[in-house]
C-alpha positions in Angstrom: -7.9 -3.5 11.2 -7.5 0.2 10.4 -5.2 2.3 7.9 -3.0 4.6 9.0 -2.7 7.7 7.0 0.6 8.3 4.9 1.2 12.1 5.0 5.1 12.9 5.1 8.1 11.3 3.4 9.6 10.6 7.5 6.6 8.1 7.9 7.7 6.6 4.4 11.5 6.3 5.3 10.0 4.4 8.4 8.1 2.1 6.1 12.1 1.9 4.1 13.7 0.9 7.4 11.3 -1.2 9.3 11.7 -5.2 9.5 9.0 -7.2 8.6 5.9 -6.2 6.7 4.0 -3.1 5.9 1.2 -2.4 3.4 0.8 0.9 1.1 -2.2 1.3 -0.2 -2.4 4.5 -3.2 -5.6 5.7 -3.3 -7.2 8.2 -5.6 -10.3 9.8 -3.7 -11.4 10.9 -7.3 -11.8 7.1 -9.3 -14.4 4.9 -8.6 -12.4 1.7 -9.2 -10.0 2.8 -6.9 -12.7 3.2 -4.4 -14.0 -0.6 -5.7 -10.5 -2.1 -5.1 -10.0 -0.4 -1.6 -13.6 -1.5 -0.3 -12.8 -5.5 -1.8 -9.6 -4.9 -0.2 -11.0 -4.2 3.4 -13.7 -6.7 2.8 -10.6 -9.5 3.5 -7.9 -7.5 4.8 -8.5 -9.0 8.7 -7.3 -12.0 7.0 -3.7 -10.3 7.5 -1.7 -10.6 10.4 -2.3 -8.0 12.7 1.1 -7.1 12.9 1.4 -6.1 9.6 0.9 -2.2 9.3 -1.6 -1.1 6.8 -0.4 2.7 5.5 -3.2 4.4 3.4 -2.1 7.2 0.6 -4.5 10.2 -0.1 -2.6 10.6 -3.6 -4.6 13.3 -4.5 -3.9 15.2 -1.4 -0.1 13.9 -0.9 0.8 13.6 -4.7 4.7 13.9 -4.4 4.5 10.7 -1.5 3.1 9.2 -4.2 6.4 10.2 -6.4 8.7 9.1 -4.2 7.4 5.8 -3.3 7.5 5.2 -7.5 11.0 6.4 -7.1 12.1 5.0 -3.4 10.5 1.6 -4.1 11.4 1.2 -8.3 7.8 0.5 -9.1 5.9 2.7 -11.9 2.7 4.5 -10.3 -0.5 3.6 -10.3 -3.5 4.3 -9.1 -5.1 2.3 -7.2 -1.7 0.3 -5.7 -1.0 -2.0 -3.3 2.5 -2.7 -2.0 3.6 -4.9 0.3 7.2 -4.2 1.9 9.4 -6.7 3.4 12.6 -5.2 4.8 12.2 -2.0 2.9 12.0 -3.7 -0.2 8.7 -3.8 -2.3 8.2 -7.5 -3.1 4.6 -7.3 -4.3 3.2 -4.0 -6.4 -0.8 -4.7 -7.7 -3.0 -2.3 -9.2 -6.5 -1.9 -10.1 -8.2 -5.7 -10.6 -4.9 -7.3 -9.2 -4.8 -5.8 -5.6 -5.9 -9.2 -3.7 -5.1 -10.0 0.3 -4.3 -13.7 -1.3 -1.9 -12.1 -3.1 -0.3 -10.4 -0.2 -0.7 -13.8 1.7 0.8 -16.0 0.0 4.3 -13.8 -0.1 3.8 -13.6 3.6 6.3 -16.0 5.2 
């Protein structure tokens, strides 16, 4: 599987209006539990269906994406965070020690 990089707020109202899943992981290049959660995250992330798009936030570099996915999706920001959209609705928002591909899995119809 590979990420696909989340760089403009056209890519995100994509992510709003497609059906099915989609994945956004918000990463923050400078934190080294953010860099622990996205490496146990990719350790199991094949586990996913392929279908499901896996979109990968810079926040650091694309800090007001990461603004309007708080304010687009109603979750609070954190960093890191895992979303998982269904429909354009965020029905799973982990951060930090939470962000599991079980997780993600098991909401995964």
């Amino acid at each position: 599987m590979n990420w696909t990089s989340l760089e403009s707020a056209e890519q995100l109202d994509s992510i709003k209006q497609k059906q099915g899943y989609s994945v956004i992981f918000k990463h923050s290049t400078r934190c080294s539990i953010s860099m622990m959660a996205k490496r146990r995250f990719e350790m199991d992330w094949d586990r996913l269906p392929t279908e499901v798009p896996l979109y990968f936030l810079d926040l650091i570099r694309y800090r007001d994406i990461s603004g309007k996915i708080a304010a687009d999706f109603s979750v609070h920001h954190e960093s890191p965070q895992l979303l998982l959209i269904k429909d354009g609705e965020c029905i799973l928002d982990q951060s930090h020690g939470e962000i599991s591909v079980d997780d993600a899995l098991l909401m995964i119809e």
